[in-house]
N, C-alpha and C positions, 0 to 999 in steps of 0.2 A: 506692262511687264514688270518695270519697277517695285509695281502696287502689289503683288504679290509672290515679290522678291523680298519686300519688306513682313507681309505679311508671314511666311513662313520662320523671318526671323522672331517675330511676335509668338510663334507655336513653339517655336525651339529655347525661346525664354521663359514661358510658361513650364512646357515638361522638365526645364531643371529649376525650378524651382517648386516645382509639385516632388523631385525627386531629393531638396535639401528640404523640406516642410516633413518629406516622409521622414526622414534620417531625425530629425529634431523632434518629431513626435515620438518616434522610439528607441531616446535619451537614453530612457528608465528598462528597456523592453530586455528583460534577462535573453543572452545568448543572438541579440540581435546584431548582424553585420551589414555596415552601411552600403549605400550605395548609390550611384552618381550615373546621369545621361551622359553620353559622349555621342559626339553628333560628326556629321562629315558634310562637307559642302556639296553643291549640286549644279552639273552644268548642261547644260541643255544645246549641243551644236550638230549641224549637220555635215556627213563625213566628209566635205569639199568644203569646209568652214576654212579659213585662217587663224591659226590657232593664236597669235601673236595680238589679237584685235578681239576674240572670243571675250564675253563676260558671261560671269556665275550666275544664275539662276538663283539663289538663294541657301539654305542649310535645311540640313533632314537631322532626323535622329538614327540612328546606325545601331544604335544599340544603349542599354541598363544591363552595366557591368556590379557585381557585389566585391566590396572589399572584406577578403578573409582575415585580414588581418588580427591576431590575439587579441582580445578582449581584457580586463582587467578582471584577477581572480579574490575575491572575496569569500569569508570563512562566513558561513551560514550556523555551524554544529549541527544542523538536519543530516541525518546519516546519507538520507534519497536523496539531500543535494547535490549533482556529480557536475564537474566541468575538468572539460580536455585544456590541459594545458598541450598544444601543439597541432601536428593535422590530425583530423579525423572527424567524424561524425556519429551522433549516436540514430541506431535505425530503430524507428518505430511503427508498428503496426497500426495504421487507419480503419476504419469500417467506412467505406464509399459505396454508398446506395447498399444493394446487397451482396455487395462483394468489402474483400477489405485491400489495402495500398500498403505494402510499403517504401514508407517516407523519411528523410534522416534532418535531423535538427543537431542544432550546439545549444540548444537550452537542455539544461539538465536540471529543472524542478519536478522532480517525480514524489510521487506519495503514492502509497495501498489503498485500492480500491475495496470495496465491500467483501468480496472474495479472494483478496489477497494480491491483486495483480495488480503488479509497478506501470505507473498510468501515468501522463501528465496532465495539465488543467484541461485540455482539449481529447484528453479519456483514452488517448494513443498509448498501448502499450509498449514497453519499454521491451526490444529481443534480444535473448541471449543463446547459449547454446547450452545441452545439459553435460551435467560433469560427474563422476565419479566422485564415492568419498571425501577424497583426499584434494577437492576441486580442479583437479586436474579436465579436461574439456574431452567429454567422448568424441566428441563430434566437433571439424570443423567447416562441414559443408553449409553454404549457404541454405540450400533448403531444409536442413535441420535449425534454424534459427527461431525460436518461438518466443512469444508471450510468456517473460517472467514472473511465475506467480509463488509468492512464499506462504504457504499455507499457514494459517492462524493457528490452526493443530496439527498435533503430531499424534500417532497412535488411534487404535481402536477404546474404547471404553471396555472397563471390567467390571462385569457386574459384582456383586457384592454375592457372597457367598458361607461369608462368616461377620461372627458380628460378637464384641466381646465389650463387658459391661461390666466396669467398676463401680459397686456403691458401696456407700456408708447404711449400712441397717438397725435400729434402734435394738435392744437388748428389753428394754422396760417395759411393760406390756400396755400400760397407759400413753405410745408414741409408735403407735400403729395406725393412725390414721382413722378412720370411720370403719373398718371391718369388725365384724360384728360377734366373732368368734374365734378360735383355732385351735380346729381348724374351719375355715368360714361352715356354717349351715345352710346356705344358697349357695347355687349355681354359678360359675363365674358370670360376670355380665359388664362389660365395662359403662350401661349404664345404671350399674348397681352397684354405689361405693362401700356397702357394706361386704362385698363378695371379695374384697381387696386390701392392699390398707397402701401400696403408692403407686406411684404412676412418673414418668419420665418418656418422654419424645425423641427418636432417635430418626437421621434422617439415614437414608441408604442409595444404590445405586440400582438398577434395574437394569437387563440387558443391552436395551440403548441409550445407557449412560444417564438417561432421566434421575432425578430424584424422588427417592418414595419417603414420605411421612409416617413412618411408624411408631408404634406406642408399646411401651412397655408395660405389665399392670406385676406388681411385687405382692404376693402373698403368703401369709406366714401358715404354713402348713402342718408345723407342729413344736411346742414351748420343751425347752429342758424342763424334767423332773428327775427325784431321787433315783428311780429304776433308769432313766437315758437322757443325761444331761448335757446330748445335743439340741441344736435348734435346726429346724429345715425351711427354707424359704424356696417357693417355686414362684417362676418366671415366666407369663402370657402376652402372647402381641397379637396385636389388631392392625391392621391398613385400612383406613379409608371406614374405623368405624368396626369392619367385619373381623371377627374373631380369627384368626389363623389356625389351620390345623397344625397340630407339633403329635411328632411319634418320635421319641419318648418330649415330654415337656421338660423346660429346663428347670433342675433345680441345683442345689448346692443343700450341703448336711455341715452346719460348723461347730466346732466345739468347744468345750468351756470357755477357753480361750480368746474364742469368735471369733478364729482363723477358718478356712475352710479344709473340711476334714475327705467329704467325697462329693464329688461333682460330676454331675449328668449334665452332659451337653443335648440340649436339645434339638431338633432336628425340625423345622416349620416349612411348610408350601406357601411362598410368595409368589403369584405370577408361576405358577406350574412348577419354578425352581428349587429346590431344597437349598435352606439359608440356616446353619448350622448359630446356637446364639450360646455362649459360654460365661457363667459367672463367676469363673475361680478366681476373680482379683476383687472379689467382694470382701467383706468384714463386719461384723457384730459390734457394736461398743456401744456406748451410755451414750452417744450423741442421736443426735436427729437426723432422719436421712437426708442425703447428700450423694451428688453422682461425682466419684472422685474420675475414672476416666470410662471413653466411649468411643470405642474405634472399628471400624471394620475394612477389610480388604478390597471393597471397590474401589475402583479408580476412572478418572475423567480422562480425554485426552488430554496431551502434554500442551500448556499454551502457549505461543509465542510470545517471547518477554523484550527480545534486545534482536537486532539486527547490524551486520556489519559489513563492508563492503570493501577490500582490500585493493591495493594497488595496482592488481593485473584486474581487475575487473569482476574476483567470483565475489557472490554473493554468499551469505553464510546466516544461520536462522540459531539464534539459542530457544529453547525452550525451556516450561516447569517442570520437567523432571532430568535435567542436567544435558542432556542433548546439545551439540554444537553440530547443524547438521549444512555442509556444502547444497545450494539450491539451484546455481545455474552460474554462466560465466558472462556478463556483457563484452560484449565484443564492438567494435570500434569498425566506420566504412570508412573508405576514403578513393579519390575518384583521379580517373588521369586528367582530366579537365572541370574541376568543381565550378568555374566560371559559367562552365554551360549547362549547370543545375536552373531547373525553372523552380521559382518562387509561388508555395502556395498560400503563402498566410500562416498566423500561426506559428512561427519562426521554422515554419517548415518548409523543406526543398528536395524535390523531385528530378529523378534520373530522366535524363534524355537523352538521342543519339551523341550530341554533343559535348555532352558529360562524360560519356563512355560507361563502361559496365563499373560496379561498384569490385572494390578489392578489400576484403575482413582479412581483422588482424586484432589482435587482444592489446590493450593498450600497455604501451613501452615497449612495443616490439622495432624493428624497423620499418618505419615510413608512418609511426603513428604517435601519438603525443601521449601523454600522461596521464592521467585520472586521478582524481584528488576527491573523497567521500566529503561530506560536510563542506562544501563551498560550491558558488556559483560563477558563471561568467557573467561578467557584465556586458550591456552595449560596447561597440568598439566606435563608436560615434562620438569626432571631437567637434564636440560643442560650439568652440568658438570659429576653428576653419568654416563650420557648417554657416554659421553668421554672417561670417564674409563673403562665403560662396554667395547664401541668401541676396547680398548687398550687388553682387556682383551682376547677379541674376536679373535684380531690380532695373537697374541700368540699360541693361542691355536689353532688357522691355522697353524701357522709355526711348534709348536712340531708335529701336526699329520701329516703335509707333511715331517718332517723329520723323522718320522715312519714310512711313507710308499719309502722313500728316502734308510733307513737301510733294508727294508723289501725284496726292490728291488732289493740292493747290497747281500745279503744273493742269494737272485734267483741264481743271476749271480754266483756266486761262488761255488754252485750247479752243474750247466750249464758247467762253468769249468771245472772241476774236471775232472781227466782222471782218466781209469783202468790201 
């Protein structure tokens, strides 16, 4: 009986110190909360026993309690780094087989996944709730709680629709390039540089925001003389090579001056679209052509630039075209009994009866801690108690292995014994 009255002591020095090796191995482990075997003795008597004269059967383990206790908070500047100063838990969404869980952690190293959505290294989404405007919280039923995702853009795309084209145009008739006449005697061609005299690449939008390569081709269509001593330069574009149809084509008429005097806008079929192309901010002078500017009215969506994360938990998205837009609210769990949360790995922990149901609240409300953007919690594992524990533990292996060391020698001696 002895022999494995000792030997249970031998199980119960083993699991705490399997339970201070875990605490020590995750020193480092963001958001990790310690925690320790507690055991209860074990007596084994029958109900006409005398209890005065009764001895213990040995120790069991009763239970692996978690110490909540604060963690130490540290300043990361990662905006996704969050940590509760106080109670509370953040709840994450699992994917478990083909359903998902969710599960609440104190680690708060989050980062945007591929699609936008606030993940931690183990790919659990981060849940909030959605908010209005002014981040205020539409909703604060639990089952409206989702997967925070901040989209990377904002907006639909604008296709391009207009397209407006500043150049410099020579004046001289020897700085026209290779065209062969003016007005040219061939047919436009843009693989015929005689039918042109410049060329410039301009890029544009398309209705799903793609970008198109298009080409400009400059041809001088008619020189000042004494009878009309303007000049007219028309304006061809090609995609992809093929000529674009234009009704009317653009030109511009400038005058002495080489200001421009009248201007046709022209009117071209990209993509079945009419893409309207305007040269009034051109000009004639003694220089060499030059494209002084090139703009048109398509737009990309807005892209996300900066992210921030305010004190009660909303989250908030700026974007590239000035946008500061509210994206969701995190919200904070907390439990009547977080002791009877089961531990899944992962610094993650799972509701049970004896946890009781979770209760959400935005953090700094009443019954929930703080939240701090840019910093993390640390382990709450003190290092050197854990040492001693360690030492403690050690010992208490060695006397109960030399209990069952005596227990064994007594056998034998038994065993011995002659008549």
């Amino acid at each position: 009986m002895s022999m494995y009255t000792a030997l249970s002591g031998i199980s119960a020095a083993q699991t705490d110190i399997a339970a201070t090796s875990h605490n020590i191995a995750n020193v480092a482990t963001t958001g990790f909360k310690s925690s320790r075997a507690e055991f209860a003795d074990i007596y084994s008597s029958s109900p006409m026993a005398v209890s005065r004269t009764s001895v213990g059967s040995g120790v069991q383990v009763s239970r692996t309690t978690q110490n909540f206790n604060q963690g130490n908070v540290t300043a990361t500047g990662n905006v996704l780094d969050l940590a509760i100063e106080g109670a509370g838990f953040f709840a994450i969404r699992t994917a478990v087989g083909n359903s998902t869980e969710t599960q609440y952690t104190r680690a708060g190293a989050f980062s945007r996944s591929v699609d936008g959505t606030i993940v931690n290294a183990a790919g659990s989404a981060l849940l909030g709730w959605p908010v209005a405007q002014d981040g205020s919280p539409l909703s604060t039923d639990p089952a409206d709680g989702f997967p925070i995702v901040v989209p990377p853009t904002r907006g639909a795309p604008v296709p391009t629709s207009a397209m407006m084209l500043g150049v410099n145009l020579p004046a001289a008739e020897d700085m026209i390039g290779e065209q062969g006449a003016v007005p040219p005697t061939v047919a436009f061609s843009p693989d015929d540089p005689a039918s042109y005299a410049f060329t410039t690449p301009m890029t544009i939008l398309s209705a799903e925001g793609q970008p198109l390569n298009v080409k400009a081709y400059f041809i001088k269509v008619d020189n000042a003389d004494l009878a009309d001593p303007s000049t007219t330069w028309e304006a061809r574009l090609t995609l992809d090579g093929n000529v674009l149809p234009a009704a009317p084509a653009a030109t511009v008429q400038f005058n002495m001056a080489g200001f421009p005097e009248t201007v046709t806008e022209g009117s071209f079929d990209i993509l079945g679209r009419p893409v309207s192309l305007n040269l009034g901010q051109s000009r004639v002078t003694d220089k060499a052509f030059r494209v002084e500017t090139a703009t048109h009215n398509g737009a990309v969506p807005a892209a996300l630039y900066s992210l921030e994360i305010d004190a009660s938990g909303t989250v908030y998205g700026s974007y590239s075209n000035g946008e500061t837009v509210a994206v969701a609210k995190i919200f904070l769990a907390n439990f009547p009994n977080p002791q009877g949360m089961r531990q899944i790995g992962a610094t993650a922990l799972a509701l049970t009866p004896q946890s009781g149901q979770p209760l959400l609240g935005s953090p700094g409300e009443t019954g929930f801690g703080l939240m701090r953007s840019g910093a993390l919690e640390r382990s709450n594992v003190e290092l050197t108690q854990e040492l001693v524990n360690l030492i403690t533990a050690q010992r208490n292996y060695q006397a109960s292995a030399k209990a069952m060391e005596t227990s064994s020698s007594l056998s034998q001696t038994i065993i011995n014994m002659r008549s």
